[in-house]
KELUMTOR-999166 format. One record per residue: residue number from 1; z, x, y of N, C-alpha, C in turn. Coordinates in nm, 3 decimals. Atoms other than C-alpha are relative to their C-alpha. Layout:
% residues N
   n    n.up  n.east n.north   ca.up ca.east ca.north    c.up  c.east c.north
 NUM       Z       X       Y       Z       X        Y       Z       X       Y
...
***
This chain:
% residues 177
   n    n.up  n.east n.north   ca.up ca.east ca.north    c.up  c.east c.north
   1  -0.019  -0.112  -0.091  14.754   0.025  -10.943  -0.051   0.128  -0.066
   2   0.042  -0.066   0.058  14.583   0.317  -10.988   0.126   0.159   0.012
   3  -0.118  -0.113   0.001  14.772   0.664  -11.096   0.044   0.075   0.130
   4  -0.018  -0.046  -0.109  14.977   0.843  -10.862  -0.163   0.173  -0.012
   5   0.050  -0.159   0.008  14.814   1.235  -10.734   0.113   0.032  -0.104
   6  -0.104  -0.066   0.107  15.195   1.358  -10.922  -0.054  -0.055  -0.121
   7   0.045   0.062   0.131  15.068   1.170  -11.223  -0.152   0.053  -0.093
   8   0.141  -0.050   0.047  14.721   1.323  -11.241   0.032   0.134   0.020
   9  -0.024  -0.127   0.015  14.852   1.685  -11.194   0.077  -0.009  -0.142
  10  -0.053  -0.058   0.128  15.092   1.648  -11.448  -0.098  -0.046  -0.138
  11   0.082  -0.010   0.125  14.835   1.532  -11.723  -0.076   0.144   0.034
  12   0.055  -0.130  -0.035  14.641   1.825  -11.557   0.020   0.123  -0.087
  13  -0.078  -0.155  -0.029  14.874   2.101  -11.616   0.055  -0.058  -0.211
  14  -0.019   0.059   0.159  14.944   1.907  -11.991  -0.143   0.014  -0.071
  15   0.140  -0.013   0.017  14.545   1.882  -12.048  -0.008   0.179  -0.023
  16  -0.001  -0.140   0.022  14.540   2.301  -11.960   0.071   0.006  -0.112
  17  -0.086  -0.046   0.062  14.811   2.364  -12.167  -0.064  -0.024  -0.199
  18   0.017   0.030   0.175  14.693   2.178  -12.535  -0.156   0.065   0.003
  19   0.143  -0.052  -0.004  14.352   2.271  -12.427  -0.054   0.167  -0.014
  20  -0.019  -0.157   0.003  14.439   2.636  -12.430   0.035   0.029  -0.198
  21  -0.087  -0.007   0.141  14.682   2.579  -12.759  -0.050  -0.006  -0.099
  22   0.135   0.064   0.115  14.424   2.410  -13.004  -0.086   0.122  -0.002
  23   0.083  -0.118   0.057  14.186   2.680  -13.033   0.080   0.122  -0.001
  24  -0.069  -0.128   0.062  14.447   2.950  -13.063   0.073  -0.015  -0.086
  25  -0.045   0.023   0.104  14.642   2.777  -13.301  -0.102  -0.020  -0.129
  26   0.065  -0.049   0.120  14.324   2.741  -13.483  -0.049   0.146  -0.072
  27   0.035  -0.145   0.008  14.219   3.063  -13.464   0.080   0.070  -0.104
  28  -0.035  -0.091   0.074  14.504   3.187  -13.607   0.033  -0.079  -0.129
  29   0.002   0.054   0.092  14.557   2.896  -13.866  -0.112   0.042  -0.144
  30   0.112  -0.055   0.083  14.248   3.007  -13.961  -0.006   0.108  -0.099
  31  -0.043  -0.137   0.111  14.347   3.337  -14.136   0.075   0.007  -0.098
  32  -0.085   0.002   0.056  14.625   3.200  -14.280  -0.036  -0.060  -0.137
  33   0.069   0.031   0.165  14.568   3.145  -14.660   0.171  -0.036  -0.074
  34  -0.146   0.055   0.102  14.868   2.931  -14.872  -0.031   0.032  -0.123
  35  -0.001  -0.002   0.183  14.948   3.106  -15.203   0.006  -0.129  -0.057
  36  -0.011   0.017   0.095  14.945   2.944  -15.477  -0.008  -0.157  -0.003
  37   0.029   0.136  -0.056  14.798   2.621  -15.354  -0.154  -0.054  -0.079
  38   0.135   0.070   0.058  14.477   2.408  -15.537  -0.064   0.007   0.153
  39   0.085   0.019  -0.163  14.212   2.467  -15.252  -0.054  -0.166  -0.005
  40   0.012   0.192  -0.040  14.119   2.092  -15.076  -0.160   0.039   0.008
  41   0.155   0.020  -0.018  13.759   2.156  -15.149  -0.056  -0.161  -0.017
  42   0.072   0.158  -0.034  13.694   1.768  -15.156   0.024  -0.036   0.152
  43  -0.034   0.052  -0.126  13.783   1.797  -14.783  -0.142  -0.019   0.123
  44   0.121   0.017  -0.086  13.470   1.872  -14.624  -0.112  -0.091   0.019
  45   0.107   0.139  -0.020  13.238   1.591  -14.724   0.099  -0.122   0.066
  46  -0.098   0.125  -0.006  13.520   1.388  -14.636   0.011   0.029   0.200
  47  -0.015   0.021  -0.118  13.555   1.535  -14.251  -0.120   0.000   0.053
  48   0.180   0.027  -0.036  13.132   1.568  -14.246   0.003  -0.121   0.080
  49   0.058   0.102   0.001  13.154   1.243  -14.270   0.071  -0.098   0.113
  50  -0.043   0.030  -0.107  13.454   1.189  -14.015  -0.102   0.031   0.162
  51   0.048  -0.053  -0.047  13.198   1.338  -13.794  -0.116  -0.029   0.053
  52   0.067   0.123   0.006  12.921   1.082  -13.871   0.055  -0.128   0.096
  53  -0.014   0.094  -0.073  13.095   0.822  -13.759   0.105  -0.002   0.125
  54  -0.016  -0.028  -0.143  13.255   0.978  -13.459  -0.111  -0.040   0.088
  55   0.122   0.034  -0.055  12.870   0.990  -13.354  -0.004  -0.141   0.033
  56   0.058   0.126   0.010  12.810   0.617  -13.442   0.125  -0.081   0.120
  57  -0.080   0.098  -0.107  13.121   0.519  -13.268   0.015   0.030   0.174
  58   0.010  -0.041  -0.170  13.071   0.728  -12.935  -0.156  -0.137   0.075
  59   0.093   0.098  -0.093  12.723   0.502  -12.873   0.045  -0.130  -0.005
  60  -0.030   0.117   0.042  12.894   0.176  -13.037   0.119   0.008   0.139
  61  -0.168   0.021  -0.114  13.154   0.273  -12.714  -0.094  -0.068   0.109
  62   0.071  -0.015  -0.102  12.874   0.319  -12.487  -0.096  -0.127   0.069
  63   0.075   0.158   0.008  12.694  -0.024  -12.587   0.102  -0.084   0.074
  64  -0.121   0.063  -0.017  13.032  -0.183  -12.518   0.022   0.015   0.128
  65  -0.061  -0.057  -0.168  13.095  -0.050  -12.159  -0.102  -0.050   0.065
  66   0.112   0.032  -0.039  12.743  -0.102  -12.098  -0.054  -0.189   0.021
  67  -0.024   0.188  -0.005  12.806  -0.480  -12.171   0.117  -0.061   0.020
  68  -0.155   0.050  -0.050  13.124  -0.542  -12.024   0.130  -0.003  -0.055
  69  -0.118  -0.013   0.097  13.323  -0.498  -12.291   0.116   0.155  -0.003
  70  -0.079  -0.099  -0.027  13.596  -0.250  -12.164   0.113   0.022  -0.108
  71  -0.072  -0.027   0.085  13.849  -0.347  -12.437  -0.069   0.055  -0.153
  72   0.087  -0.065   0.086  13.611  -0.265  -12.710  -0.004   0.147   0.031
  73   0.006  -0.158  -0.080  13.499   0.059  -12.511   0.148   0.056  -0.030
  74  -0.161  -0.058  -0.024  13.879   0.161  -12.496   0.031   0.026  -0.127
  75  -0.030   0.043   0.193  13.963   0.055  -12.901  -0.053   0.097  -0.045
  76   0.159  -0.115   0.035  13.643   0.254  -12.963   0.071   0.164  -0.004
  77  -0.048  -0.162  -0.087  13.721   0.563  -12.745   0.174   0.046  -0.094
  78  -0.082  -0.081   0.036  14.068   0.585  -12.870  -0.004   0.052  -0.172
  79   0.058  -0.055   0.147  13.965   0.549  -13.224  -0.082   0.179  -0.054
  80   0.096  -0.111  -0.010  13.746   0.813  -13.203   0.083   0.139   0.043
  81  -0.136  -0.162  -0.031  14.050   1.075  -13.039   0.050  -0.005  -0.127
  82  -0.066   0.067   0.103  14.214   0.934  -13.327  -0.032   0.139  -0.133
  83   0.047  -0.034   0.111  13.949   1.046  -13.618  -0.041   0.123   0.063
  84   0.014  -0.132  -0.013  13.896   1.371  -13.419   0.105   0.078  -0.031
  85  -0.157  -0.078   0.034  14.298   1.502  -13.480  -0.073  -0.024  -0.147
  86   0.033   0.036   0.152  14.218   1.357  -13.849  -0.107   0.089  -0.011
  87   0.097  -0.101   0.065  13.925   1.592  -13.876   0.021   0.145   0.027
  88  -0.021  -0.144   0.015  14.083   1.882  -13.738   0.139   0.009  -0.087
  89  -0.105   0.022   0.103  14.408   1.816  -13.981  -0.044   0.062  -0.054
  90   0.062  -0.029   0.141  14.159   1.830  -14.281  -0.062   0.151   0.042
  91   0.049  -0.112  -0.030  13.943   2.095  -14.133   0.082   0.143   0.031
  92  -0.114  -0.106   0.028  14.244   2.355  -14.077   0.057   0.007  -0.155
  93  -0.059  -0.044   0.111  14.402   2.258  -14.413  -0.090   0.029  -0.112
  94   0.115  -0.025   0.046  14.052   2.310  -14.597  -0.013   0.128   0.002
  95   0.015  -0.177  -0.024  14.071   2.678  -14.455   0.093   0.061   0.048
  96  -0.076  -0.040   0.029  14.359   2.729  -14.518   0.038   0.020  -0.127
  97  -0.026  -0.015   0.139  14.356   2.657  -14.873  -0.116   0.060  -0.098
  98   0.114  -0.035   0.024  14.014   2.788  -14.940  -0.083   0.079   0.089
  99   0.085  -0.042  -0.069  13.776   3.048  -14.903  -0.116  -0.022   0.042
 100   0.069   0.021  -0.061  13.546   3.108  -14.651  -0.144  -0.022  -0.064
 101   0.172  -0.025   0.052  13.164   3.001  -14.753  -0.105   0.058   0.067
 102   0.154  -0.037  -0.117  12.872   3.184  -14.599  -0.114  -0.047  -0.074
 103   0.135   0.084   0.021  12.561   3.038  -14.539  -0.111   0.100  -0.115
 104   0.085  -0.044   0.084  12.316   3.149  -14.820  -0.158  -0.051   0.047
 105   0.108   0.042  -0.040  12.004   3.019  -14.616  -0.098   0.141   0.053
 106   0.036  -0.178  -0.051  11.746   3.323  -14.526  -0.159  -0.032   0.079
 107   0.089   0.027  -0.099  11.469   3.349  -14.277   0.002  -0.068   0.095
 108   0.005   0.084  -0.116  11.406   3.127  -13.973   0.124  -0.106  -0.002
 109  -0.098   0.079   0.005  11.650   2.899  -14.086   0.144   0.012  -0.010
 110  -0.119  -0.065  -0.068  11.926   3.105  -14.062   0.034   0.000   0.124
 111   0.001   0.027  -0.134  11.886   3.157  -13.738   0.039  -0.102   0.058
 112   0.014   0.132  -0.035  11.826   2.804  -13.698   0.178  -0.032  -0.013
 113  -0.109   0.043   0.064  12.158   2.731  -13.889   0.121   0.094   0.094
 114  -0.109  -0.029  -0.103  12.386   2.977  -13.643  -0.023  -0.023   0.125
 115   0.004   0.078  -0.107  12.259   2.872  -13.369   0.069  -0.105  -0.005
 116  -0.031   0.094   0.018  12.388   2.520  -13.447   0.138   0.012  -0.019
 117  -0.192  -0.053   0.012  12.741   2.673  -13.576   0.029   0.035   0.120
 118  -0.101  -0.033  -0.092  12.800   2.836  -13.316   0.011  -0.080   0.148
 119   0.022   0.059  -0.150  12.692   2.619  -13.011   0.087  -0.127  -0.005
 120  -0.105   0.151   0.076  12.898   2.310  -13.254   0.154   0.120   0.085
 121  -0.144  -0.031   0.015  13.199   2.593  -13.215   0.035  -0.001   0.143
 122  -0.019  -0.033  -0.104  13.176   2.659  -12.886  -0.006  -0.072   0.095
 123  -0.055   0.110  -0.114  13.135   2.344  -12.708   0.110  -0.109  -0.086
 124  -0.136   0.122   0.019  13.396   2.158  -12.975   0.131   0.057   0.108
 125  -0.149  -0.013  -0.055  13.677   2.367  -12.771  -0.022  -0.007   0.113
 126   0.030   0.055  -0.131  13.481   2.301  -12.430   0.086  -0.124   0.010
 127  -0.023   0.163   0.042  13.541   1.930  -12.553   0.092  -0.053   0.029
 128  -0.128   0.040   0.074  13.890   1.939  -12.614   0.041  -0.056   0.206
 129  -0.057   0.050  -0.131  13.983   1.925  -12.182  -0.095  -0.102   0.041
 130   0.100   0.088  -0.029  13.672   1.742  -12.128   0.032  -0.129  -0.041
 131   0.008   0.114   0.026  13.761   1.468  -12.346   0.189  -0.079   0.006
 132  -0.130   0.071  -0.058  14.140   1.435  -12.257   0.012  -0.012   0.152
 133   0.005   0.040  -0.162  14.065   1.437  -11.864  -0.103  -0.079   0.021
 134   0.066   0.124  -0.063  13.811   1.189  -11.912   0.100  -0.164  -0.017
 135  -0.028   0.091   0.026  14.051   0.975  -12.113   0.134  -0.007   0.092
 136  -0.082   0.018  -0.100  14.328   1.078  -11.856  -0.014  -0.091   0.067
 137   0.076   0.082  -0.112  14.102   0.949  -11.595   0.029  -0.164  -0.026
 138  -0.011   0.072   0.061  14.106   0.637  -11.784   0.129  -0.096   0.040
 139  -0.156   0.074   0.002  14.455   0.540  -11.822   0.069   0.018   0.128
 140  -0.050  -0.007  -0.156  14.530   0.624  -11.452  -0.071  -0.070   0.078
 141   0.069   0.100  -0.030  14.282   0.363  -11.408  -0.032   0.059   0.151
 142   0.103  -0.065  -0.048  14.040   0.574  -11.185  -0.137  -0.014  -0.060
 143   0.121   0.066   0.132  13.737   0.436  -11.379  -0.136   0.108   0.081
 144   0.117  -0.064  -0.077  13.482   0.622  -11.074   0.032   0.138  -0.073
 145  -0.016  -0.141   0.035  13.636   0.951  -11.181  -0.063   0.028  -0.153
 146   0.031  -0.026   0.139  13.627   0.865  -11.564  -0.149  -0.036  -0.016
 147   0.124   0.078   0.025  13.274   0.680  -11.547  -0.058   0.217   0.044
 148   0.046  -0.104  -0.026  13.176   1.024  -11.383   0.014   0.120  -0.064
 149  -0.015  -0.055   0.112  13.329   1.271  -11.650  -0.076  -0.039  -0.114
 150   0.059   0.050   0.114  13.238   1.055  -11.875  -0.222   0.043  -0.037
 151   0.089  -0.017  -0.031  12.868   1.154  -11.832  -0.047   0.138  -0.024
 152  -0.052  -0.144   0.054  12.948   1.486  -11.922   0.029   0.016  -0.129
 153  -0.047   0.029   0.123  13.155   1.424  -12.180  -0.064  -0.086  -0.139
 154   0.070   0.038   0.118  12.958   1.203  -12.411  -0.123   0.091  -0.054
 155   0.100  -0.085   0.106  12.640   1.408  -12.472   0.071   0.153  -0.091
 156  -0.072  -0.093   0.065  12.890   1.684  -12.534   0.050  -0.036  -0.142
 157  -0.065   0.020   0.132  13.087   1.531  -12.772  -0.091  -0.078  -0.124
 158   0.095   0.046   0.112  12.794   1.327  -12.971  -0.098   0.119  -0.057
 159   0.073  -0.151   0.073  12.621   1.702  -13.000   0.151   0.029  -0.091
 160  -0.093  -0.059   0.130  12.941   1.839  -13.155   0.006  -0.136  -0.065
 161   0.044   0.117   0.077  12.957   1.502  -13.348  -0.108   0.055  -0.115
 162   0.165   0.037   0.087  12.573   1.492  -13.482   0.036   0.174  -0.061
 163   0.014  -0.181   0.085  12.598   1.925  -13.559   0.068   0.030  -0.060
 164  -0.101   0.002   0.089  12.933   1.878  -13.730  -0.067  -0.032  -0.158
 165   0.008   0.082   0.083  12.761   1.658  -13.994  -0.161   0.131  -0.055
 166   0.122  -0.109  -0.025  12.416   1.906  -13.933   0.033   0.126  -0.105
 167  -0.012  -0.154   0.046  12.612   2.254  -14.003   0.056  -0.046  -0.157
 168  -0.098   0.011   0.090  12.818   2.058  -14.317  -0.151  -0.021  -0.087
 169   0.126   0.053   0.068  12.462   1.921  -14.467  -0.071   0.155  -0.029
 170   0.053  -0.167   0.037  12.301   2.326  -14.432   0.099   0.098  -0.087
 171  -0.085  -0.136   0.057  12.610   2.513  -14.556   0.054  -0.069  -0.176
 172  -0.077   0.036   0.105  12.710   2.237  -14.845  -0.072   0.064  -0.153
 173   0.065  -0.059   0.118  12.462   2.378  -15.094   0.064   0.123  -0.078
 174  -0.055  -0.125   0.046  12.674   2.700  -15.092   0.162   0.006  -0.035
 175  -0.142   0.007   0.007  13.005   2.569  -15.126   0.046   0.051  -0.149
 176  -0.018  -0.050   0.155  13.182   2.722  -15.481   0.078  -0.165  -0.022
 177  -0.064   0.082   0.051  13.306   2.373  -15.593   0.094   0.005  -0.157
***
């Protein structure tokens, strides 16, 4: 049976709500600096790389759906919500315990290099309703709705994915290790 309408408002109005929360709790996480703490500078090659295989596992979903394999697809997909909390964990407590690095790159490739930051920053918090009202869709077993989000939602999230791993590969040269 597929979800009620009451059932798809209230993820709705739950979807708004964390989708709002998450980027203002980062925001301000973000400023916040813990005395007297060892900074987690081994964190960033470590969520780069969560970031990598977000990518690999969004098409390894896509293969899967594409060949009938819905429980795969599903395993996949949730995996993947999964190692995205896990990368914003590390990625908040990383900058929180450590300062900020700026890019040391100069000429065209600067450019190049904020472009990429910022279009990564600005559609990861697009992402965030995008990819819980597709997986809403999902579990209220509406598959036309989610197949149709979904379509949306993947090139989104395999760009932030692939530019996660992109902006961490341009800026790691400058990190103070």
């Amino acid at each position: 049976m597929k979800g009620s309408v009451t059932d798809e408002k209230k993820f709705n109005r739950v979807i708004a709500i964390v989708s709002i929360i998450i980027p203002i709790v980062v925001a301000i996480l973000f400023g916040v600096k813990l005395p007297n703490v060892e900074p987690l500078s081994f964190l960033p090659p470590i969520y780069a790389t969560i970031n990598g295989i977000t990518a690999v596992l969004l098409l390894v979903a896509v293969w899967a759906i594409k060949n009938g394999n819905q429980k795969l697809h599903q395993n996949v997909m949730t995996t993947n919500i999964a190692l995205s909390l896990l990368f914003l964990i590390m990625y908040i407590a990383y900058h929180m315990t450590s300062d900020t690095t700026s890019y040391g790159g100069e000429g065209a490739i600067r450019y190049v290099y904020y472009f990429i930051l910022i279009t990564h920053i600005v559609l990861s918090i697009a992402l965030i309703p995008l990819v819980l009202r597709t997986y809403a869709m999902a579990y209220l077993k509406k598959f036309e709705d989610h197949r149709a989000l979904a379509k949306y939602t993947f090139p989104v999230w395999l760009y932030v994915a692939v530019t996660g791993v992109v902006v961490y590969l341009m800026i790691s040269p400058y990190y103070a290790y």
